[in-house]
TORKOL-4160 file (C-alpha; in steps of 0.2 Angstrom, whole numbers, padded with zeros to 4 digits, m for minus):
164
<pt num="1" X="0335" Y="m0096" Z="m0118"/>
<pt num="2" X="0330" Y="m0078" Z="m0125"/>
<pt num="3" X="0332" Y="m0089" Z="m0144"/>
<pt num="4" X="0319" Y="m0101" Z="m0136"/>
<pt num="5" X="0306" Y="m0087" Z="m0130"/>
<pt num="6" X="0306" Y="m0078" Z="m0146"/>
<pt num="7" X="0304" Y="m0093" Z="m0157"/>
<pt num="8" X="0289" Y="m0098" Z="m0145"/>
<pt num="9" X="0282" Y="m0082" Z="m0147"/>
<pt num="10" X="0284" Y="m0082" Z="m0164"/>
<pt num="11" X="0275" Y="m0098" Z="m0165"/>
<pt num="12" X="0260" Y="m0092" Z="m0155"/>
<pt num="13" X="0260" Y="m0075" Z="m0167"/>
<pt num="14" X="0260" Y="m0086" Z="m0180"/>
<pt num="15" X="0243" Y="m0100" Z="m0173"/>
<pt num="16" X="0235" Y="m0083" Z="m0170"/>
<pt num="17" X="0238" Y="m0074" Z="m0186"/>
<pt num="18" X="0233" Y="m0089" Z="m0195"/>
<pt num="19" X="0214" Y="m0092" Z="m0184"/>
<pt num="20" X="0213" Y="m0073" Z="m0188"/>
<pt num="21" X="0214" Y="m0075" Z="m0208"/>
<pt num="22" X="0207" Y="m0090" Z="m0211"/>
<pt num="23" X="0188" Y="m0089" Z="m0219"/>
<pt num="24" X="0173" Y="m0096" Z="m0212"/>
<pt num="25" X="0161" Y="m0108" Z="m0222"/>
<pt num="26" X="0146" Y="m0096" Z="m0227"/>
<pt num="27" X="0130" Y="m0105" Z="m0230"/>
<pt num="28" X="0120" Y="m0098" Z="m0245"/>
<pt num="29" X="0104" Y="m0088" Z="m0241"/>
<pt num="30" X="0086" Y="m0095" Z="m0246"/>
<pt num="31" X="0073" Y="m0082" Z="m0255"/>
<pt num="32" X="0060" Y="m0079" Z="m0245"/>
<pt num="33" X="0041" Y="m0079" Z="m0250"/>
<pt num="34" X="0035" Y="m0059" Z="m0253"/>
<pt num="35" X="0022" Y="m0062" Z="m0240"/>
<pt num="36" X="0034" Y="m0068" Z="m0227"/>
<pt num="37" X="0040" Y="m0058" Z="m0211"/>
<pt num="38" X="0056" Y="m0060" Z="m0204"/>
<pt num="39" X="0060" Y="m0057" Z="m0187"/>
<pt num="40" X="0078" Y="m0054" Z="m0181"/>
<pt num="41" X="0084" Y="m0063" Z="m0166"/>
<pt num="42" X="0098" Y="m0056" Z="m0156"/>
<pt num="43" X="0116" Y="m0065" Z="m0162"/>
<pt num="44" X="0120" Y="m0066" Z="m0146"/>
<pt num="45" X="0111" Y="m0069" Z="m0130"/>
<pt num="46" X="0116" Y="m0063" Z="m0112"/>
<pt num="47" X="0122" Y="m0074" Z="m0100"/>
<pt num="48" X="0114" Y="m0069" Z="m0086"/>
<pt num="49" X="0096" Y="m0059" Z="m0085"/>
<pt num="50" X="0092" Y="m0042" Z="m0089"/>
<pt num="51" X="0089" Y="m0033" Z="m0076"/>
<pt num="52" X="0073" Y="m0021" Z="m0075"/>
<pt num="53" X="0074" Y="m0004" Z="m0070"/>
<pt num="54" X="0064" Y="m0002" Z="m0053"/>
<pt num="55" X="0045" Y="0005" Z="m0058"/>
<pt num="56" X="0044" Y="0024" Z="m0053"/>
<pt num="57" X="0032" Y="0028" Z="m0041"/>
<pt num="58" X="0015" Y="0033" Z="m0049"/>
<pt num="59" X="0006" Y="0050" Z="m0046"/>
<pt num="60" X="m0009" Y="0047" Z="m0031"/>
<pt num="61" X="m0024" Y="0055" Z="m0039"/>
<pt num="62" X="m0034" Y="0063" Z="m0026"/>
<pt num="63" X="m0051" Y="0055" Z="m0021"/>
<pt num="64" X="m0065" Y="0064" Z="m0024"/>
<pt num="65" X="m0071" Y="0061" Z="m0002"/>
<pt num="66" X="m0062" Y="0051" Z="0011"/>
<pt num="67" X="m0068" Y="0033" Z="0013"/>
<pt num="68" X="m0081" Y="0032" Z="0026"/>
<pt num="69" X="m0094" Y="0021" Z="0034"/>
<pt num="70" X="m0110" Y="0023" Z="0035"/>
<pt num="71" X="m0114" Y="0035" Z="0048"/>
<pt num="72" X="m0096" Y="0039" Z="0053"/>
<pt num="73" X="m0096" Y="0055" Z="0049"/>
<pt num="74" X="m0097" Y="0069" Z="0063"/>
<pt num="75" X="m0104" Y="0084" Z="0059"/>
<pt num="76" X="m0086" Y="0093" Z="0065"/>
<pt num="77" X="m0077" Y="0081" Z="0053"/>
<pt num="78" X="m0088" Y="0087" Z="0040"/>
<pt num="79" X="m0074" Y="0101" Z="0033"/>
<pt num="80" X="m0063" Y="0087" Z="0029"/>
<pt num="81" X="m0077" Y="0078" Z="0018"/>
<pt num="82" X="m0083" Y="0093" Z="0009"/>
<pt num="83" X="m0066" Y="0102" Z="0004"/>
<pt num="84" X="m0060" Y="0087" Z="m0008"/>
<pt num="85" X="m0078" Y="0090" Z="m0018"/>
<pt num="86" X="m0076" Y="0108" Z="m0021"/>
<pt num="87" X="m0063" Y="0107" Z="m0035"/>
<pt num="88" X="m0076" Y="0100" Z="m0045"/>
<pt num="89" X="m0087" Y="0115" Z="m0044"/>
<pt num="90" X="m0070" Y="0128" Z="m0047"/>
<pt num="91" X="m0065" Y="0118" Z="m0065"/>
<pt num="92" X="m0085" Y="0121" Z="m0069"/>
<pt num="93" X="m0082" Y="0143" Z="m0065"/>
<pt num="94" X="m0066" Y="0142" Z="m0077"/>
<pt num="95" X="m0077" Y="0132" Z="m0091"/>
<pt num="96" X="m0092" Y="0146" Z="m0088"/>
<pt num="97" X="m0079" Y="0161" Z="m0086"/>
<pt num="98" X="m0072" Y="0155" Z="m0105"/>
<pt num="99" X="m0087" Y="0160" Z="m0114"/>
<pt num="100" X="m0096" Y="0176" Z="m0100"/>
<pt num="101" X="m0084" Y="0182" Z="m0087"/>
<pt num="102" X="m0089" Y="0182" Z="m0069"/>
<pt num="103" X="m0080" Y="0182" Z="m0049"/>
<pt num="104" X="m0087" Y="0184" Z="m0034"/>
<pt num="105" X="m0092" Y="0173" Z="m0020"/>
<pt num="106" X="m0106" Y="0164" Z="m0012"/>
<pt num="107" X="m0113" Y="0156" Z="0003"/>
<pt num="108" X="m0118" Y="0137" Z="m0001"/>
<pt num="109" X="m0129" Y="0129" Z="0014"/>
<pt num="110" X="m0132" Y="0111" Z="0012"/>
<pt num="111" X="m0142" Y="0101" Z="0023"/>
<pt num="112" X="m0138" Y="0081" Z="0021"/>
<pt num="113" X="m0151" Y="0069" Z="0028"/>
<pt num="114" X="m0151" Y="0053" Z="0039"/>
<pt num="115" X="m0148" Y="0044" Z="0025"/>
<pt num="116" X="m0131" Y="0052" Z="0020"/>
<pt num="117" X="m0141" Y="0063" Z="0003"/>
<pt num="118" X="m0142" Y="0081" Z="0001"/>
<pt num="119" X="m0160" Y="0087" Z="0008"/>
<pt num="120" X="m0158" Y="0104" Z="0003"/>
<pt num="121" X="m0145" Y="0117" Z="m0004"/>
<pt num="122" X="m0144" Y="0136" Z="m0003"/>
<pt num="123" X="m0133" Y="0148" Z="m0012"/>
<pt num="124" X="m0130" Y="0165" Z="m0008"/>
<pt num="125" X="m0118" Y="0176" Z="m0019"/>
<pt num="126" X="m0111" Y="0191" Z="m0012"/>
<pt num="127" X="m0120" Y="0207" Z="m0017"/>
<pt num="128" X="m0105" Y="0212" Z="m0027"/>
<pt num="129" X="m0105" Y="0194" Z="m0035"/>
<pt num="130" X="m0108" Y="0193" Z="m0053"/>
<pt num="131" X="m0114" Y="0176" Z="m0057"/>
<pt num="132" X="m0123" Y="0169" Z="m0070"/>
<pt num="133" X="m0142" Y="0161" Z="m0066"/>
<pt num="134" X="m0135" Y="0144" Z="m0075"/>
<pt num="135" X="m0118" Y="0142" Z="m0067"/>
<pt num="136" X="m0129" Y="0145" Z="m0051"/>
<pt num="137" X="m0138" Y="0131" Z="m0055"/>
<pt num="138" X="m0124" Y="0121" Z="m0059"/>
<pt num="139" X="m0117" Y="0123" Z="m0042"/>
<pt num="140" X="m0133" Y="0118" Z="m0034"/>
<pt num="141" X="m0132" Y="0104" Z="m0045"/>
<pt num="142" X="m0117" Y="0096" Z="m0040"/>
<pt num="143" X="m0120" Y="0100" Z="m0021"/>
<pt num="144" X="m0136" Y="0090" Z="m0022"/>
<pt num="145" X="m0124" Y="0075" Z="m0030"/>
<pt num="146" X="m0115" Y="0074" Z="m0017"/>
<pt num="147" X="m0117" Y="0059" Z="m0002"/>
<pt num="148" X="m0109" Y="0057" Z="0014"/>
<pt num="149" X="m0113" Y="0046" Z="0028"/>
<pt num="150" X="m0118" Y="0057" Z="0043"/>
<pt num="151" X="m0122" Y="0051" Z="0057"/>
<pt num="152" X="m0139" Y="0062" Z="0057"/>
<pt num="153" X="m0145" Y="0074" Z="0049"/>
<pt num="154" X="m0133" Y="0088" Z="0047"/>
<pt num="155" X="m0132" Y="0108" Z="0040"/>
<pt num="156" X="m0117" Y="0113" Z="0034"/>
<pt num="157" X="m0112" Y="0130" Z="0027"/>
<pt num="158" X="m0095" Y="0135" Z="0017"/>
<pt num="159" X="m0090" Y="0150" Z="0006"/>
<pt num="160" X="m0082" Y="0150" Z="m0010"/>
<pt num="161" X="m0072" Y="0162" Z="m0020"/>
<pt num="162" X="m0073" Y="0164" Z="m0040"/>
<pt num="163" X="m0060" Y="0175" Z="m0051"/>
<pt num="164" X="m0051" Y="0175" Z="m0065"/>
């Protein structure tokens, strides 16, 4: 029994040994033209679908105001509206403070009408403020860009703080 295994095994070696050696037929290769391009494909494709990698969550920019109706806004709400727009006005100090230093604060007083644009703006910097006369007119600038939709006309007042 033991002679029988071994020959059979032997046999098997053998037919495997054999399909190992043997050569495959290999089919000459055409020139190709100089102004051909050649595109690889895979030698062997996957049985089954690639999976993709689930997309990563993407940063929320923030929005310059919260979305609101017109004349939605309450005039207690208006905080809440106004802080998202002030960044703006602090990247403008850091551009201004590259090229003439300055720091202090300031009182800005903005008025918006019925109809949701700024009426009027007032700033006041702090006596110990130093401010230049065209980054104060930048600010009132971009105050008197600003539109929210009040329910009436409204005063607001807020204070800002400028260093280095």
């Amino acid at each position: 029994m033991r002679i029988t295994i071994s020959i059979i095994s032997i046999i098997l070696l053998l037919t495997v040994l054999t399909a190992c050696g043997r050569k495959q037929e290999q089919k000459p290769v055409q020139p190709v033209p100089k102004d051909t391009v050649a595109v690889a494909k895979p030698a062997i494709q996957p049985k089954q679908p690639v999976k993709q990698q689930p997309k990563q969550p993407t940063r929320q920019v923030a929005k310059q105001q919260p979305p609101a109706r017109k004349g939605t806004i309450k005039e207690e709400d208006l905080p809440r509206y106004i802080q998202p727009l002030q960044p703006k006005i602090q990247r403008i100090f850091k551009q201004r403070c590259q090229v003439v230093p300055m720091q202090g604060s300031m009182k800005i007083t903005v008025v918006f009408a019925s109809s949701g644009d700024v009426k009027s703006v007032a700033i006041e910097p702090d006596e110990k403020s130093s401010f230049t006369d065209s980054f104060v007119k930048e600010v009132k600038e971009i105050v008197e860009s600003w539109h929210l939709d009040v329910e009436h006309e409204m005063k607001y007042s807020f204070r800002m703080s400028f260093y280095q």
